[in-house]
N, C-alpha and C positions, 0 to 999 in steps of 0.2 A: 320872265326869268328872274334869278336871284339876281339883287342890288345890293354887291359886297359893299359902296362906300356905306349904307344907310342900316345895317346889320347889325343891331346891338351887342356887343361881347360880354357874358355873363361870367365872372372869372372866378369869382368866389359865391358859392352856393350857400343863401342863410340856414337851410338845414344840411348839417354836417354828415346828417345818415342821404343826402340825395345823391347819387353816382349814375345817374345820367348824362351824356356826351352828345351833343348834338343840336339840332335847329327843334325849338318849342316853344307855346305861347309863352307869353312873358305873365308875372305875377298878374300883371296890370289888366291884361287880357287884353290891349291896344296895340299891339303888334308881337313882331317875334323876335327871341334873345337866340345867338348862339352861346350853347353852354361851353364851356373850354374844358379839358380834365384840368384833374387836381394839378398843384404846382405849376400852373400857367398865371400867375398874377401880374408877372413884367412882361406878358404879352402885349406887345404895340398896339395903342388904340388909335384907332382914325387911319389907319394902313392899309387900303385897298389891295396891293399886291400880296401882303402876307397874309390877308384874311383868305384870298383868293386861292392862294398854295395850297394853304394849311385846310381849305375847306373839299379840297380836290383829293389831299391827300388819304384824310379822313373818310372821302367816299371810298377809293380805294381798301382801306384799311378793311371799314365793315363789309364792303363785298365779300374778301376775301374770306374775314371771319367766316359769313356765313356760309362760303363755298367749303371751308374746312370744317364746321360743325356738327351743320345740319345734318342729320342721319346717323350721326354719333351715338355713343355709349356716355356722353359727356355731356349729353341734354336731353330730355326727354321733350318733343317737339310737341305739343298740345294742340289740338282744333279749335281754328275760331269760336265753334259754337261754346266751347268748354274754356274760353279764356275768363279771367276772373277779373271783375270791375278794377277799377280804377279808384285811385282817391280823390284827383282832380279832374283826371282828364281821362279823354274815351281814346280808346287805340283805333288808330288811323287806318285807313285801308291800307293791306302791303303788311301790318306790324306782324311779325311771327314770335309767337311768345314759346319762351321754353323753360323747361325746368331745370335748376341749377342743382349741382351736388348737393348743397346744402337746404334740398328744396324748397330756395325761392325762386322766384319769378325774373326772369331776365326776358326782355322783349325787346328783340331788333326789326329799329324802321330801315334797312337799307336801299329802301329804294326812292328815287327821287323823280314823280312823272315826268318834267321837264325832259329830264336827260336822258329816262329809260325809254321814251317813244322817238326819240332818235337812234338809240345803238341796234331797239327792235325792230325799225321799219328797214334799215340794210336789205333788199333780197339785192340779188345780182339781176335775176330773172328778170324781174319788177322794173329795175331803171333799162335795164334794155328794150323791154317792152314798151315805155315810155314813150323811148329817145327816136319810136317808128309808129307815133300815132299820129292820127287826124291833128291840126292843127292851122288857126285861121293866120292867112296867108296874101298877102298883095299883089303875087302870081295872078294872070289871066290862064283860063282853059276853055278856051272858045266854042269846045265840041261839049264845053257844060254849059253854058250858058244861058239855055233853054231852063235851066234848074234855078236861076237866080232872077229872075223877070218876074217875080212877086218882092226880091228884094229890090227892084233896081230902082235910080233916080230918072224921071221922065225929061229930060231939057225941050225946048222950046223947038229946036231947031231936028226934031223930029232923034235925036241920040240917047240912047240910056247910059247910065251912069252905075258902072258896080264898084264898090270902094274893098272887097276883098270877096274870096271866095273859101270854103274850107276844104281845100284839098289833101291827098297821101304826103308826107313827108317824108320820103325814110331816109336815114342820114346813117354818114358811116360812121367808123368808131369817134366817137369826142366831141362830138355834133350834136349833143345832148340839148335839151330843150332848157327851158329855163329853171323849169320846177327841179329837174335835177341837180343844177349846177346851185345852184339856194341849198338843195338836202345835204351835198358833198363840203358845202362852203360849212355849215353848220355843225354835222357830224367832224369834219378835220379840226375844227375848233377844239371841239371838245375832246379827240381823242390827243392832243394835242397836250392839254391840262391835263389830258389819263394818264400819261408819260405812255403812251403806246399799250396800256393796259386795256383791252378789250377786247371783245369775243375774237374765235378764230376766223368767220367768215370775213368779217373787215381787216384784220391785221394782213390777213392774204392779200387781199384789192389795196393796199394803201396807195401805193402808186398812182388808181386809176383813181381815189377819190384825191387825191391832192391835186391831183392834173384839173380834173373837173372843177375844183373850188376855185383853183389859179383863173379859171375861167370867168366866173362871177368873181372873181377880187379884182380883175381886169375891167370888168364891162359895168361895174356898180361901186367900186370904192376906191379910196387910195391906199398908195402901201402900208402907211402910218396906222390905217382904222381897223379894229378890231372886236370881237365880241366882248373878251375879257381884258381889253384895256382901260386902266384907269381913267386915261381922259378922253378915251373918245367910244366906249360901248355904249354911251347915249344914243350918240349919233348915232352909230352902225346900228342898235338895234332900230332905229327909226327905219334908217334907209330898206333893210328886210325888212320891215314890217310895209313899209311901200311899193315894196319889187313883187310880194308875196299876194298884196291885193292887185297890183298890174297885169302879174300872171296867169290870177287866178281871174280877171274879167277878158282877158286875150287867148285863155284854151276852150275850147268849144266842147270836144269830145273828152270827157274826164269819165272815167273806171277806176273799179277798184285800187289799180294801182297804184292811179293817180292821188286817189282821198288818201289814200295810207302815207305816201308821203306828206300831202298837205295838212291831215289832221298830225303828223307830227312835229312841222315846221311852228303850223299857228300853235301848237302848245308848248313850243319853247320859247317864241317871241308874247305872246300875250298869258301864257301859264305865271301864274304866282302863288305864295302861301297867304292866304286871307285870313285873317286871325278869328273873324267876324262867323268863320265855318267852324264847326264841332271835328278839327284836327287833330284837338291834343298834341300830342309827340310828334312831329310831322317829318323829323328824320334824325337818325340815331341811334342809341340804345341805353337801355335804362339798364344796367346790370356791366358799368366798361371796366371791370377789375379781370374778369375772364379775356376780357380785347387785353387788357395790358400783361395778364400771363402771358399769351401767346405771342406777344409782340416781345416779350424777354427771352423767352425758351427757346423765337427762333434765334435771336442774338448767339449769345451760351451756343446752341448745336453748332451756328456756323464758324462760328470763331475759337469757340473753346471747347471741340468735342473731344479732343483725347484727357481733357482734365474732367470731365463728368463721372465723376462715380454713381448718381444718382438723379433722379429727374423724374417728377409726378406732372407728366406729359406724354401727349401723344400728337403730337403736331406732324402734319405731316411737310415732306423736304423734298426738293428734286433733285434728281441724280441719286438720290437715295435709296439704298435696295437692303431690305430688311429680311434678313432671312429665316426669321423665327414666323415671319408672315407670309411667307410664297405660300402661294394655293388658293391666296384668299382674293375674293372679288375687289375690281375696281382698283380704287389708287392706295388699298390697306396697307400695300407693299411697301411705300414710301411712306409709310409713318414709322417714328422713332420708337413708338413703345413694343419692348421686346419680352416683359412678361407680365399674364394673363393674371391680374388681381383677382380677380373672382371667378373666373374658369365657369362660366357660363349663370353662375349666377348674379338675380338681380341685386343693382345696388346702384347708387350715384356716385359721381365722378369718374375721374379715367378709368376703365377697363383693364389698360393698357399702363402700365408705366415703362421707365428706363432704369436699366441696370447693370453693376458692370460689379464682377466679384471682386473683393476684397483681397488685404493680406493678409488676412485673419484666417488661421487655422479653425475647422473646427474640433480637431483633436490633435490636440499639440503630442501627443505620444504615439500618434497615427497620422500623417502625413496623407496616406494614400486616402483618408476621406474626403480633403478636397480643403477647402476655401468658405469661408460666408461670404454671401453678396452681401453688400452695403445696404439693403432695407433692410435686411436680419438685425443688422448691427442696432437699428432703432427699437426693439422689440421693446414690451413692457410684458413681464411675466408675473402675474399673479394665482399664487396658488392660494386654493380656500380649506385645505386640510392645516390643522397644526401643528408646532414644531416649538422646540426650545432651541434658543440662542444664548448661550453664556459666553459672554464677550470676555469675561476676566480669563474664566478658561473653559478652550474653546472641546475638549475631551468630556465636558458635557453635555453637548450640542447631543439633541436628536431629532432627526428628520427624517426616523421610521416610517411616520403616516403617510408620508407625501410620495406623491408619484409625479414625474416629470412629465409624463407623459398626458395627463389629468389639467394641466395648468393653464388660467386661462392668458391668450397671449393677443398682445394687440399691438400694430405698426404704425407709427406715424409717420406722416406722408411730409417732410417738408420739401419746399419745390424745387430746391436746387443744394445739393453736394460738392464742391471741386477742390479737386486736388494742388494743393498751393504750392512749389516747389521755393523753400527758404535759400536752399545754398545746395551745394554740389551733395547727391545722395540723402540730404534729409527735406523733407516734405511733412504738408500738414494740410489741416481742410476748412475751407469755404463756406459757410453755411450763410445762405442764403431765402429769403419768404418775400413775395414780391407783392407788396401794401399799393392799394391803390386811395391814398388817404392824404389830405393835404400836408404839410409839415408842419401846420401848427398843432396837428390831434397830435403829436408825440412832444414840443415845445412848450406845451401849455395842455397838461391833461386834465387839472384841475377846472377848468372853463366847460371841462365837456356834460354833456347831456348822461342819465346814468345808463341809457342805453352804450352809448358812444363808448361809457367808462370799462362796460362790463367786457365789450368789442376788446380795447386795450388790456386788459386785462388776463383777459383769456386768449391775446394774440402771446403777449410776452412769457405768462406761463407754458406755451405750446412751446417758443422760440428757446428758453432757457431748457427746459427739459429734450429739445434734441441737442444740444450742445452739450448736455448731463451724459447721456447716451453714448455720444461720439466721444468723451472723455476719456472713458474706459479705454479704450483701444488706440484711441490718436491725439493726436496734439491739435485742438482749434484755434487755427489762427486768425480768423473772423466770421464774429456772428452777425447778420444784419438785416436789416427792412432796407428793401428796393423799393424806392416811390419815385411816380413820374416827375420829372422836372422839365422846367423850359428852360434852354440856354439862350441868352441874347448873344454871347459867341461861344466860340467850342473851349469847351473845359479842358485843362490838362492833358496835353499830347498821354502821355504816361498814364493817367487815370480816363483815357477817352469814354467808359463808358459810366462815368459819372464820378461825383466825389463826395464823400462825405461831411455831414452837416459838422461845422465845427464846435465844440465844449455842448455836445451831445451826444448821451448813450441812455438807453433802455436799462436798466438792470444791466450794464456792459454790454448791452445790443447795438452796435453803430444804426444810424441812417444815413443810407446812401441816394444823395440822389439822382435818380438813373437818366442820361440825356438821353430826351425819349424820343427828339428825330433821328439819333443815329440809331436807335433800335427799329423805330418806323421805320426808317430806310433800308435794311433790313431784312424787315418782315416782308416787306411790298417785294423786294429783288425775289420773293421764292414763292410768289405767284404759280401756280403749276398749270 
């Protein structure tokens, strides 16, 4: 299993364009780093319990992702056979590459074998079938006995000696054999660090697996010892690894049932990541700017959905019923996005956004046409006929050639909108782009690479020109970059969901940066 004390923490990445989140061989190729996201640099080193959180957490996080992704309009899911090399490292068994809006390559490892042939082996069937098999026993059955006089011992005094027989055991509910009460003890471990996040068949039974672990924590450990405890999962992984070869030279009759839990057990006690095998990325994902979108948007829906006027997401939410989506298959219903960007045609990124109309007339001499929604409002119109402007005066203007209806028009998507309430009855708006970028690529842009620069460049040109847009019509009361941050404690009751970098702005662009376990924490609550 993983050894959180001895797990390298990788916190700053020497190339600035790498945005990989996870467990990978290290430069050195002599063992494995966990990478941290950006703005984790006063994450605690040498801290077995916080590695241990944070690395549970994390599994959580990308499950989820890939439970909300996959099958999306927001990724195009590629076949192994059609995934595209590597520059250092080979994709691991399990990695599922996909294609990003902006088509590149995002590829998530979220699976972890250790942990996934515990949550997989769960049947109900399977341990009940167990818990009534053959099994070698100190019981005499004298009307077998005639069966064991090839095993027996001869004594002297004319008496055979039989030191076990393998007779029927069936036992009633809780009387679980040993191999059992080992899978229950191991599985409750772990769902235990899942915070109770796991399939539905185990979250039903918990009861009966916690009953059954209490049993081996009883008959093989003390209270104190643990798998994921700092000072003693030494120990305890020893002692299962003892109880596991005990076991397994004391049951006689083993079936399928029996190996499916045992090859799960021995690959969480002797399973590791070996650097020495052709891994590459061994868990993770390369492309975590899309994980920290979604871990923002679900922020913003849960807590700030009547202030959204805009939103380039489609996340989906529970208790959520979206009524621009009834009819449509599966869980489409409880996604956020409520109008159709492309109406059936192909393109990358969301399909789907969020939107909510305006105050904005569209004919102020006409009322009854209605309202702009708020992506209108970002439009960029360019017509290619032309036209004379005379600014001194304006009675020579002509704009005969042109047709409004000819022009071409294009929307920019930023990711978030919110309506800021100043004081009683006046309001203003939020603009919001959620950067998955350390704090020094904005602190020090002069240092960067001319990739990195062109990155910056064409983020803040995007970010000023929707704040241009929204001008016309509202008053903005903050523009800014959302990047992740780590708190070593909680920021600002008042600014809880992060605070901004101080005698730092973009072109008047604040950086704010966003405390990303209260967004984590979050995101993980709307698990569906």
């Amino acid at each position: 299993m993983l050894d959180f004390a001895s797990l390298k923490l990788a916190k700053i990445k020497e190339n600035p364009s790498d945005n990989f989140v996870g467990i990978r061989k290290s430069a050195s190729g002599d063992g494995y780093e966990f990478c941290l996201p950006n703005g984790f640099e006063n994450f605690p080193d040498g801290d077995f319990d916080a590695v241990r959180d944070f690395f549970f957490k994390m599994y959580r996080t990308f499950r989820k992702f890939e439970r909300d992704n996959i099958g999306t309009s927001r990724f195009d899911q590629n076949k192994p056979e059609f995934q595209q090399d590597q520059d250092q490292t080979t994709l691991s068994a399990g990695g599922i590459s996909m294609q990003t809006e902006d088509g590149e390559d995002c590829v998530l490892y979220s699976k972890i074998k250790m942990i996934e042939r515990v949550l997989e082996a769960y049947d109900d069937l399977a341990i009940n079938s167990i818990q009534k098999k053959v099994r070698r026993s100190e019981e005499i059955d004298y009307s077998q006995i005639h069966k064991y006089l090839d095993r027996a011992i001869y004594l002297d005094n004319d008496v055979i000696y039989i030191d076990a027989m393998d007779l029927p055991r069936p036992t009633v509910r809780y009387e679980s054999t040993d191999i059992v009460n080992l899978y229950c003890y191991i599985l409750d471990q772990i769902v235990q660090q899942l915070d109770g996040d796991v399939p539905d068949n185990i979250q039903a039974r918990i009861q009966d697996i916690r009953f059954l672990a209490q049993h081996f924590q009883d008959d093989y450990l003390t209270s104190n010892q643990s798998i994921f405890d700092k000072d003693t999962f030494g120990e305890t992984i020893s002692i299962l690894k003892e109880a596991l070869d005990n076991i397994d030279k004391n049951t006689y009759y083993k079936d399928a049932d029996y190996w499916e839990l045992y090859e799960a057990i021995e690959t969480f006690l002797y399973g590791e990541i070996n650097p020495n095998q052709n891994d590459g990325e061994f868990w993770g994902i390369r492309g975590f700017s899309y994980v920290w979108e979604d871990m923002c948007n679900t922020y913003f829906f849960k807590e700030y959905l009547d202030h959204i006027c805009y939103a380039d997401t489609d996340i989906p939410l529970k208790n959520y019923y979206n009524r621009e989506r009834q009819g449509e298959e599966g869980e489409e219903v409880h996604r956020v996005g409520n109008y159709n960007v492309y109406k059936g045609n192909n393109g990358y990124g969301n399909q789907w956004t969020y939107r909510t109309k305006s105050d904005i007339l569209y004919d102020r001499n006409n009322p009854n046409k209605g309202y702009f929604y708020w992506d209108e409002l970002f439009c960029i119109e360019f017509d290619t006929e032309p036209a004379i402007l005379v600014f001194s005066n304006r009675k020579y203007n002509d704009f005969s050639h042109r047709d409004v209806t000819k022009a071409r028009r294009r929307f920019p998507r930023p990711d978030l909108v919110l309506k800021e309430f100043k004081s009683s009855g006046v309001w203003g708006v939020t603009i919001l782009d959620y950067k998955d970028v350390p704090l020094d690529f904005y602190k020090n842009p002069s240092s960067l690479s001319p990739k990195s620069m062109q990155k910056y460049k064409n983020d803040t040109i995007k970010q000023l020109t929707y704040e241009f847009a929204i001008q016309q019509t509202h008053e903005v009361i903050k523009n800014g970059f959302l990047i992740p941050w780590y708190y070593h404690t909680e920021p600002d009751p008042i600014l809880e969901l992060g605070e901004d970098e101080p005698n730092l702005d973009v072109q008047g662009i604040h950086v704010v940066k966003g405390n990303f376990f209260l967004f984590q924490k979050i995101y993980l609550e709307e698990s569906l």
